[in-house]
Residue, then its C-alpha position, 0 to 999 in steps of 0.5 A: x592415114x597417109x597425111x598423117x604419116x606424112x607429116x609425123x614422118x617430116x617431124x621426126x625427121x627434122x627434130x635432129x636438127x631442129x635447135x632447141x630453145x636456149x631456155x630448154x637447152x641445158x635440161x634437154x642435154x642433161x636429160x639425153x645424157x640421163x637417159x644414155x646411161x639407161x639406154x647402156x644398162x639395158x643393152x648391157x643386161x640383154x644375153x644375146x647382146x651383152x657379150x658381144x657388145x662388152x667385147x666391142x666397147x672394149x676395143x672401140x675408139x667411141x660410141x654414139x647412144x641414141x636413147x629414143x630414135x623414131x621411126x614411123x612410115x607409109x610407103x615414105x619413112x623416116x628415123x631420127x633422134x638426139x643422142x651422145x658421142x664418147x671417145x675412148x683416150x689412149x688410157x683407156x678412158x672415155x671422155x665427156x659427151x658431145x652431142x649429135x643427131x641422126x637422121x635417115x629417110x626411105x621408100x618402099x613397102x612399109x607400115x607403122x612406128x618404132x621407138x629404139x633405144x641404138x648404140x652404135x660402137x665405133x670401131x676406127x680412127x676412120x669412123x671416129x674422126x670422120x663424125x668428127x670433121x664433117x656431116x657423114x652419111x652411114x654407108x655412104x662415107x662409113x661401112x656399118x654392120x649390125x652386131x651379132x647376137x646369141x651366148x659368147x664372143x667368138x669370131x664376134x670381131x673378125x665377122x665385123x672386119x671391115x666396118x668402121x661402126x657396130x650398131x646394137x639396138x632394142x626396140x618398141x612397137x612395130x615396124x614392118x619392112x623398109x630398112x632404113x640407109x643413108x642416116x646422116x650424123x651430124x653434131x649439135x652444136x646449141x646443145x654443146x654450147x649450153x651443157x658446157x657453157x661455152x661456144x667454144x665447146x666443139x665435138x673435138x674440143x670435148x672428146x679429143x682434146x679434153x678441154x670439157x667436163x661437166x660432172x653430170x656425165x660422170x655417171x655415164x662415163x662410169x657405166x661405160x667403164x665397167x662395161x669391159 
């Protein structure tokens, strides 16, 4: 059993990072941004989060959704997936997707496996542009909160003050103890590349200055939208 874990653990912690074949990449993107708006209809049609995650999303200045993120363990474990990053503009509108992996590892006492679906808001130009610039590491770099739940928004807002990111998530399968910290972000560039055929096609190029489209993300960009 340990040797299992182990090893299903190494996996899902370097698939982030693991470059997908060239041949795989457009459909692999396209999939991720497909299931991301599954991943936004679903949070948003849960009551005891949908108020207080509408409320975020409208002062946000991006999002990441990761539509699968993996986590299993024994004693060690692990938590990764592939998932989108938007920005929000000073219009009010959000941009294209980029793409991003996170990661995370921990020790103590735990047992099982979990598949999440995480929307993490970001709520300043701090947690913005320091996914942006660099690899960061949640908590190390950036101050992440977990949302609160229950019916309507008030103090919803000042409860977060401070943290630069509000994380939402809803989950399957069983995953007893063993918080996971220090999850590394980091940008994926192969599939950046492919979905907008282009090496120049960088998380800032996408999501700040605009240079990007591909109009298999508008549905996304649209969910998102009428989330105010």
């Amino acid at each position: 059993m340990l040797r299992i874990a182990t090893v299903l653990m190494a996996l899902i912690f370097a698939a982030p990072f693991i470059a997908p074949r060239p041949a795989l990449a457009y459909s692999e993107a396209q999939e991720l941004v497909d299931k991301s708006v599954i991943t936004v209809q679903k949070l948003l049609a849960q009551p005891d989060i949908a108020p207080h995650l509408k409320n975020y999303l409208s002062h946000a200045k991006g999002v990441l959704i990761f539509p699968n993120l993996l986590k299993a363990g024994f004693i060690f474990g692990a938590e990764g997936g592939s998932g989108v990053m938007l920005a929000k503009g000073a219009n009010g509108k959000w941009s294209y997707p980029a793409f991003f992996g996170m990661g995370s590892a921990s020790f103590g006492l735990q047992f099982g496996g979990q598949a999440s679906e995480t929307i993490i808001v970001i709520m300043t130009s701090k947690g913005l542009s320091s996914i942006l610039e660099h690899k960061i590491k949640v908590g190390a770099e950036l101050n992440a909160a977990i949302g609160p739940l229950g019916v309507g928004i008030e103090g919803s807002t000042s409860a977060a003050l401070g943290a630069d990111m509000i994380t939402y998530s809803v989950s399957k399968g069983a995953f007893l103890g063993g918080a996971l910290e220090g999850a590394i972000i980091e940008k994926q560039d192969t599939l950046n590349h492919e979905y907008y055929k282009s090496t120049g096609a960088a998380p800032s190029s996408i999501l700040i200055k605009g240079k990007y489209a591909n109009s298999g993300a508008d549905r996304l960009r649209s969910v998102l939208a009428k989330s105010r």
